[in-house]
C-alpha positions in Angstrom: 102.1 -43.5 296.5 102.9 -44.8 293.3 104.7 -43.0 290.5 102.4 -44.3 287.5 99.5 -42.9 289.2 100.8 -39.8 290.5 101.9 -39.1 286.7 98.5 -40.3 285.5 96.7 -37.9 288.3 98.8 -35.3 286.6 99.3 -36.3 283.0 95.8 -37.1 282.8 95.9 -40.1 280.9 98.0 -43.2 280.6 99.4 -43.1 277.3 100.9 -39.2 276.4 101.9 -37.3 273.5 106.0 -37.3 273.4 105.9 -33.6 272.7 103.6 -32.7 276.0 106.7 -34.2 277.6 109.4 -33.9 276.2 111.0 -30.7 277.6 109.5 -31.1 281.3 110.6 -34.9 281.7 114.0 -35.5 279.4 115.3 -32.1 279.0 114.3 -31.9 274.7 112.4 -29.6 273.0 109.5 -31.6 270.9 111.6 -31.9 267.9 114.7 -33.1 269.1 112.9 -35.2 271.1 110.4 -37.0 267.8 114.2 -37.2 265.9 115.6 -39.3 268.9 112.2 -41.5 269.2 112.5 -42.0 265.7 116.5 -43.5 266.3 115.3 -45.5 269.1 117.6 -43.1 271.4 115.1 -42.1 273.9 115.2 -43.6 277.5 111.5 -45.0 277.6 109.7 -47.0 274.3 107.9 -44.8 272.0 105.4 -45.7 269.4 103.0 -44.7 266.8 99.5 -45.8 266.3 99.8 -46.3 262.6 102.5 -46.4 260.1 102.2 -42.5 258.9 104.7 -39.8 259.3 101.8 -37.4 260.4 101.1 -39.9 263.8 101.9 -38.4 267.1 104.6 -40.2 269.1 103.2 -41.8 272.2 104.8 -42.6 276.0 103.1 -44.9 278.0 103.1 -43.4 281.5 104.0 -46.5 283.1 107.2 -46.5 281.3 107.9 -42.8 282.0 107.1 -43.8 285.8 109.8 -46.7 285.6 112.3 -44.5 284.0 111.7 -41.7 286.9 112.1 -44.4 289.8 114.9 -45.8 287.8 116.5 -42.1 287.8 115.5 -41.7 291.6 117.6 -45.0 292.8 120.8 -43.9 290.7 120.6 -40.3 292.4 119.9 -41.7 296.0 122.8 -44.3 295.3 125.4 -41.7 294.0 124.2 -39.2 297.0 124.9 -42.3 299.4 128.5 -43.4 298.1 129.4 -39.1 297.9 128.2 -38.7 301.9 
């Protein structure tokens, strides 16, 4: 199955709010994680809709889904080279 869809199945949707996400899939709380969107220091791209302060920042889920499969290949790697 494929990780995109799988996150979409649960997510709901394919483009998410950063603060839905933030604590479950980097480990942030909301705030911490608009202050690193906003220094470009998040691992996936986020964006706003509109040039306002007061716009939500949004994931695509196909970018969250390449950064989890990303993730998965280091951890099976570094499991491999431990055994």
């Amino acid at each position: 199955m494929n990780t995109t869809f799988l996150l979409m199945a649960q997510l709901g949707k394919a483009v998410v709010h950063l603060e839905d996400i933030s604590n479950e899939f980097f480990g942030l709380s909301a705030t911490t994680a608009k202050n690193y969107a906003k220094a470009g220091r998040l691992p996936v791209p986020a964006y706003r809709t509109c040039n306002s302060n007061k716009a939500p920042w949004l994931v695509n889920v196909s970018d969250l889904a390449q950064y989890m499969d990303k993730q998965r290949d280091i951890a099976k790697r570094d499991q491999i080279n431990a055994a």
